[in-house]
N, C-alpha and C positions, 0 to 999 in steps of 0.2 A: 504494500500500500504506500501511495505518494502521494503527498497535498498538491503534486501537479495535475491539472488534465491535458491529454493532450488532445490535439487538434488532427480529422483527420480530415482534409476537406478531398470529398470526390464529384465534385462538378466536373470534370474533363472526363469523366467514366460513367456515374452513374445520374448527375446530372445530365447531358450526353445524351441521353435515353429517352429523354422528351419529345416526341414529335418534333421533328422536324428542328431538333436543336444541336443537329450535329457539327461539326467545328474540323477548318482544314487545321494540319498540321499547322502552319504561321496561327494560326489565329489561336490553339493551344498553346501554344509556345509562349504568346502574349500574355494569355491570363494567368500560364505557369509563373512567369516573372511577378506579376504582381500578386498571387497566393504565396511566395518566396517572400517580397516586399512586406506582406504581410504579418509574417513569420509563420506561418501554418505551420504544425510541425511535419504532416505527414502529407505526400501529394499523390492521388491516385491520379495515374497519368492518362490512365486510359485500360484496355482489355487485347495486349500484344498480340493476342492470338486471332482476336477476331476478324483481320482486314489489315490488309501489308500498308493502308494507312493509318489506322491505331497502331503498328506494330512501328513505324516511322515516326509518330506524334512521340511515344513511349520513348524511343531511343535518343530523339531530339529531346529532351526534355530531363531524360537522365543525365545528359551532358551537361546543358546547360544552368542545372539548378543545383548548387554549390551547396547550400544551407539546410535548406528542408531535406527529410528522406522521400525517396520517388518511390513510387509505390503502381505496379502492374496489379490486375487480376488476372486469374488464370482458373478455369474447369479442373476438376481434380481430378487430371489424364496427366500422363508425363510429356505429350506432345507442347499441351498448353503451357505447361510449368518449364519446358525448356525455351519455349517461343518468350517467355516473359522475362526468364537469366538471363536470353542475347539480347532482347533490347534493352534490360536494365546494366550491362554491364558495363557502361561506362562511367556510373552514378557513383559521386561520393559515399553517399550511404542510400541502399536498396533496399526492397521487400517485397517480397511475392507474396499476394493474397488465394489463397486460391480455396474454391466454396464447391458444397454438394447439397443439394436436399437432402432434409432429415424428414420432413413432418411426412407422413404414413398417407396425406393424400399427395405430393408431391412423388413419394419412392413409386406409387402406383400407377396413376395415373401421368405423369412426365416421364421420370425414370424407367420405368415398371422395370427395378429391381428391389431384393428384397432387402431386409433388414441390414442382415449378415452380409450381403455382398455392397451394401453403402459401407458397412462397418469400416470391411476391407479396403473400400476402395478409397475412402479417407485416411485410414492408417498408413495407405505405400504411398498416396502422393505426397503425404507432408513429409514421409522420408525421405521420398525419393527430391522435394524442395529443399529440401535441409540439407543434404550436400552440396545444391548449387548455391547458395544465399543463406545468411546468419540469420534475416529477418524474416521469418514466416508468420504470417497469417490465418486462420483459417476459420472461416463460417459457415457454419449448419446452415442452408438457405431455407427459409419458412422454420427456422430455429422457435419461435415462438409458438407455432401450432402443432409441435415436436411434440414423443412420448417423452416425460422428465428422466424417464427408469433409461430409456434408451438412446436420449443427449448426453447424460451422465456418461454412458460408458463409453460413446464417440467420443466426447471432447476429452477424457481421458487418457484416453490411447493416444489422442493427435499433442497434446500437451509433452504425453510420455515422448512421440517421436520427432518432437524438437520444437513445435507450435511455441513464438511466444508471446502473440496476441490473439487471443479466442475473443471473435464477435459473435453477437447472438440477433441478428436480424429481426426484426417484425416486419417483414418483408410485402404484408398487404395492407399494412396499419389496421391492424385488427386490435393491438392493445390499447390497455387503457392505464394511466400512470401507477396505481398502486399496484395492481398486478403486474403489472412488465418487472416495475423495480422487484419485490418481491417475488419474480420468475426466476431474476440475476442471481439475487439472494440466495435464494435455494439451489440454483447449479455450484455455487461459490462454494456453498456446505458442505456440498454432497460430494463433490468430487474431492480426492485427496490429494493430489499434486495442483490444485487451482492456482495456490499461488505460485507457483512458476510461471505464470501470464500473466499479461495485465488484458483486463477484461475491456470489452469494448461492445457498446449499443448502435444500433442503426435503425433507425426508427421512421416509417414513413407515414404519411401526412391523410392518408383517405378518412380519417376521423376528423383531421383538429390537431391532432395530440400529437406531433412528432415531437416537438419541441418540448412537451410537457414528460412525456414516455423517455426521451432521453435524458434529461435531467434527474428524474425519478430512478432509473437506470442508476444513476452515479449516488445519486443522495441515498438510493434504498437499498441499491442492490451492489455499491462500491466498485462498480465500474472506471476505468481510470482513462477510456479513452472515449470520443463522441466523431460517432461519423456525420458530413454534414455538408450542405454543400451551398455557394454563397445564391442571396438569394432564394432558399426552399428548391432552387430548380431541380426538375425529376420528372418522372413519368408520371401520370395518372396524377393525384394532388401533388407531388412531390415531394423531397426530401423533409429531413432537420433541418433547419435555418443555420448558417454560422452564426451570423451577425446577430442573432436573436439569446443563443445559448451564450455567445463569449460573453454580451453584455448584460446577461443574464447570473452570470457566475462574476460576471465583474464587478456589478452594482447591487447582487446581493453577499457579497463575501462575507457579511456575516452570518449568512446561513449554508452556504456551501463550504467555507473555509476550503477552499482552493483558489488555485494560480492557472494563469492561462499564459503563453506567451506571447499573445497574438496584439501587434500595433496597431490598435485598434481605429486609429485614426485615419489607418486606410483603409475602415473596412468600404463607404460610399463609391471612393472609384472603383473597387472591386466590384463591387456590384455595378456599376454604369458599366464596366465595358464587359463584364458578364451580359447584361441587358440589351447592350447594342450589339454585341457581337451576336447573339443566337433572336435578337429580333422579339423577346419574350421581355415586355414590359415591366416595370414594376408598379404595382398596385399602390395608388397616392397613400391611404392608411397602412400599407404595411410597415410594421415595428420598423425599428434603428433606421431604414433604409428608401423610404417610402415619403413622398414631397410633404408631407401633411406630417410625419413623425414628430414634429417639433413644431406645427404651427396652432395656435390658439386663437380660436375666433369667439369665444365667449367673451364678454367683457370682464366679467367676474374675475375669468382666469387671466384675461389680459394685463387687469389690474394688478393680480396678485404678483405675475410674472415679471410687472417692471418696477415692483416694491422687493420682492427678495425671490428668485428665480426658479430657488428651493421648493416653492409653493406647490407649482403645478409640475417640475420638470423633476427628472428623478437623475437625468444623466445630461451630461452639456453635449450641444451640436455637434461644436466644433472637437470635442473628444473623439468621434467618430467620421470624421471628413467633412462635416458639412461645415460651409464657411457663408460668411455674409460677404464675404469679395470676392465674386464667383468671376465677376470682368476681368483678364487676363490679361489679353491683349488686342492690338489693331491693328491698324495696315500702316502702321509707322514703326512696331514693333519687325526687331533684324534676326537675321537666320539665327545667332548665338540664343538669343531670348526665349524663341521658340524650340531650339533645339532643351535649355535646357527646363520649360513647360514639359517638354514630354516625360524628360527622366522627372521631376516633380510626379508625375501623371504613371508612374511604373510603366511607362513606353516604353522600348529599347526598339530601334529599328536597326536591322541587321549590318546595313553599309551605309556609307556618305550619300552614294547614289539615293536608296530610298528614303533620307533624312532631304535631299534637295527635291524630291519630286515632291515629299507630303509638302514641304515649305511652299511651293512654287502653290500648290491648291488651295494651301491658307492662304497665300497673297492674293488669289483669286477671290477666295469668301473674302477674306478682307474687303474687297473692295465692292462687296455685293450687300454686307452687313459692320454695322458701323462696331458692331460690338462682338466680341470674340468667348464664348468662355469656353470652360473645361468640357462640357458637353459634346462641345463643336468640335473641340479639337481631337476626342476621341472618335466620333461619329464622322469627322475626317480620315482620321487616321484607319479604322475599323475598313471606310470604305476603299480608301488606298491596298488594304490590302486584299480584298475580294477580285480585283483586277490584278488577276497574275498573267503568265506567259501562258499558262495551260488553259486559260479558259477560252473557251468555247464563242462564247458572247460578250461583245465588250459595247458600252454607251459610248457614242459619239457624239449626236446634237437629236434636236427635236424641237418640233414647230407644229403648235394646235393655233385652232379658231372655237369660240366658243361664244354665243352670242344671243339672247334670249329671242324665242320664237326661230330661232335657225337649227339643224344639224349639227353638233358639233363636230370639229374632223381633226386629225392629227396626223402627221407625219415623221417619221422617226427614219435617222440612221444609225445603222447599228453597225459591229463589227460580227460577221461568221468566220471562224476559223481564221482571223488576220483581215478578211476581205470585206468592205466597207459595201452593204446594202442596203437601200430604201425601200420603205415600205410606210402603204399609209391605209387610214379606215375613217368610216364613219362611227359613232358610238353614243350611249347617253349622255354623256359629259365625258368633258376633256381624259380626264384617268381612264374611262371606259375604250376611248376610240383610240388611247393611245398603247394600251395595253391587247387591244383586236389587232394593230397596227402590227405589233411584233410578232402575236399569232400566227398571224395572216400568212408570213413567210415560214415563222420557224416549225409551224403545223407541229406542235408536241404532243396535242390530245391530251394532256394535264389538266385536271380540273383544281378551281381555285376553293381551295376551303378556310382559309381565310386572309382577309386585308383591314390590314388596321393603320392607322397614322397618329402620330405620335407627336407632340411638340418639344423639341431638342432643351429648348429653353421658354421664359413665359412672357412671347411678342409677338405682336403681328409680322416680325422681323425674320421671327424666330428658324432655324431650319426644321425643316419636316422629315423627321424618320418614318419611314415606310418599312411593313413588314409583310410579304407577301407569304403566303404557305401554300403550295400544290403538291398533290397527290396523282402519283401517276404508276399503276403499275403497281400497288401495291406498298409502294416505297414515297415517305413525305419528307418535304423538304420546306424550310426556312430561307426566303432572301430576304437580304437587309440593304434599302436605299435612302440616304440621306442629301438633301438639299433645300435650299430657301424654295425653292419652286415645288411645290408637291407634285404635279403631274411627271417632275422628270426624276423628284423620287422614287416614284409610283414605276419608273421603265425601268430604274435602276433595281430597284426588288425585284423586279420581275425577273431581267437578267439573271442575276444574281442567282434565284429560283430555279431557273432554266440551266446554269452552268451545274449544280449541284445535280438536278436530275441526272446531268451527260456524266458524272461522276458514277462509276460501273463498281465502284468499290463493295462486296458483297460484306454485310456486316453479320458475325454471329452472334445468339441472343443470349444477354449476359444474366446476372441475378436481378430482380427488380427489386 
């Protein structure tokens, strides 16, 4: 037992898993840096096994992040558990997670194997992990609708063959806090070498209660680690909240009596360019992180708040990244200023080259919008990097009409394959005819399942993030477009949309 907890955040793996929220290689890499910035202690990079692109994000990532330990999962096969040692192997410090169902409708119905052959096959692959890697991990998956008699002697055995972090999944969010803690509790008991691990919850959200269930985890049931990812982001309701549990264990330390090491002060950009990067908003009341977490429109409360702050507020803003000098910079501001805005902002851009191209599009916004903040310069940056060499479709220009009692029409050029084509339509308004417009040539048969617009900042000025999601095949996808003009938002998502379709990368399906 340790008065630390630590921190494991898996937004790059099991955040990830969200519809349509999956993420290139650069664009993990990105967030990796600023979970690192953060202190996380622990980073699940991804699932090496599932797609020679997670298997590249993984190995990028292991390299690149010095401080936190990087963390694969892996199926408990020895192909997957080897696919995760080679891309983690260039990682200061590593860990291979690797999970099976336990609970008796999972071994049946997914598995359909029996008892005794889960037993086994959890005991040889943590061994057989233990020789490649010091740091293993290992999760009963649906751990919580397990037999207790028959978690007991799994986690046993995998502790005995080197496990030295046992998490226990509520993998549908079926718990409820005093039970889940009091679930922890009872394995902790029961089992005789427990403490050779340190225990760890993963709690998801279709109740309410992730955040509450994992906490309870730690306070009831002495759990030492919290899985969680920034944001909630996840499948289905989603994960544990970081931002919600660090601040949670921060601001009640007298009742948790633990330490976190996480700098809390970045937890806000963490979350925006979580946000812009996969296109998945955040909700204005959402705790720590959410525009509304700190504003008061009661007078009552207003009063109280600028009499002594303590009143109404439990944790300060700016402890958490929010600042009242959000204006940065202008178009008078020089490449130094900007460059070192981004390292402020946990940016790292790879070469000189892409540090003068993103400069050259802020001098462009610049000169479109008088005012520059951190938003913008992320939701530049984000969109800088969605236009690479491999994609498929790139924005060039666009020119609609739209004119009450008339047709609207639009006309778009775009790039195919390098090659600059036009294409135009008619539609309901401007976004509609400019979005048939690309259609019209790239004929994908994608259906749009959803379009949202988003204001960057709070102007008529403001840029418009656009978030397009289509479904095609089976297979959904997230593009993200940002610009002062929403219609050429609205083309840039779409693109954006449409490159990730042409992305053939086959993913396999991890633990939820």
């Amino acid at each position: 037992m340790t008065d630390k907890l630590i921190i494991f955040d898996t937004t790059l793996r099991d955040g990830e898993q969200s519809p349509g929220a999956s993420m290139t290689r650069d664009e993990k890499l990105r967030i990796a840096r600023q979970l690192e910035r953060l202190k996380v202690d622990v980073i699940e990079a991804g699932f090496a096994a599932s797609s020679n692109g997670d298997f590249e994000a993984v190995r990028a990532i292991a390299q690149a992040v010095k401080d936190s330990t990087v963390c694969s999962l892996s199926r408990a096969n020895d192909r997957d558990i080897a696919r995760a040692a080679e891309a983690l192997a260039g990682a200061n410090r590593a860990r291979i997670h690797t999970f099976i169902a336990t609970s008796p409708l999972h071994m049946e119905k997914k598995l359909r194997m029996t008892p005794e052959q889960v037993y086994e096959q959890a005991r040889q692959s943590v061994r057989f992990a233990r020789n490649l890697c010091g740091d293993i991990e290992f999760s009963p998956e649906d751990g919580y609708r397990s037999d207790v008699d028959f978690l007991c002697r799994v986690l046993e055995a995998v502790i005995e063959e080197g496990a030295t972090t046992i998490n226990v999944p509520d993998t549908v969010g079926y718990a409820v806090p005093e039970l889940y803690g009091e679930f922890i509790r009872t394995l902790r008991t029961r089992i005789p070498n427990s403490d050779k691990a340190i225990w760890s919850v993963h709690c998801h959200n279709d109740l309410g209660m992730a955040v509450a269930n994992s906490l309870a985890g730690v306070k009831i049931g002495g759990a030492r680690q919290v899985e969680c990812t920034i944001n909630g982001l996840g499948e289905r309701a989603g994960n544990c909240s970081l931002e919600e549990v660090v601040m949670a264990v921060k601001t009640r330390r007298d009742y948790f009596g633990l330490e976190v090491d996480i700098d809390a002060k970045h937890i806000v950009a963490a979350s925006r360019m979580v946000s812009q990067t996969t296109g998945f908003v955040v909700q204005p009341n959402k705790a720590v992180v959410g525009a509304n977490a700190f504003a008061h429109a009661s007078g009552i409360h207003q009063d109280g708040v600028l009499k002594a702050r303590d009143t109404y507020e439990i944790m300060r803003a700016e402890d958490v990244g929010w600042s009242n000098n959000k204006i940065v910079l202008g178009k008078l501001s020089g490449r130094n200023a900007f460059k070192q805005r981004l390292q402020d902002l946990g940016v790292e851009l790879e070469s000189e080259t892409d540090i003068n191209a993103a400069f050259a599009r802020f001098k462009e916004l610049a000169d479109r919008k008088s005012e520059i903040f951190d938003e913008d310069i992320l939701a530049l940056v984000s969109d800088e990097s969605v236009a690479s060499e491999n994609d498929q479709y790139g924005f060039v220009s666009l020119s609609q009409h739209s004119e009450t009692g008339e047709v609207p029409r639009a006309s778009i050029v775009f790039t195919v394959g390098g090659k600059e084509v036009r294409s135009q339509s008619d539609g309901n308004g401007p976004v509609d005819a400019s979005l048939k417009a690309i259609e019209a040539h790239v004929n994908s048969g994608a259906e749009m399942v959803l379009y949202s617009v988003n204001a960057i900042s709070g102007s008529t000025e403001s840029q418009g993030e656009v978030t397009v999601r289509l479904q095609n095949s089976g297979r959904v996808v997230n593009g993200v477009g940002a610009d002062p003009d929403i219609v050429v938002a609205s083309a840039k998502a779409y693109l954006s949309a449409l490159n990730k379709l042409q992305s053939k990368a086959d993913r396999v399906a991890a633990q939820g």
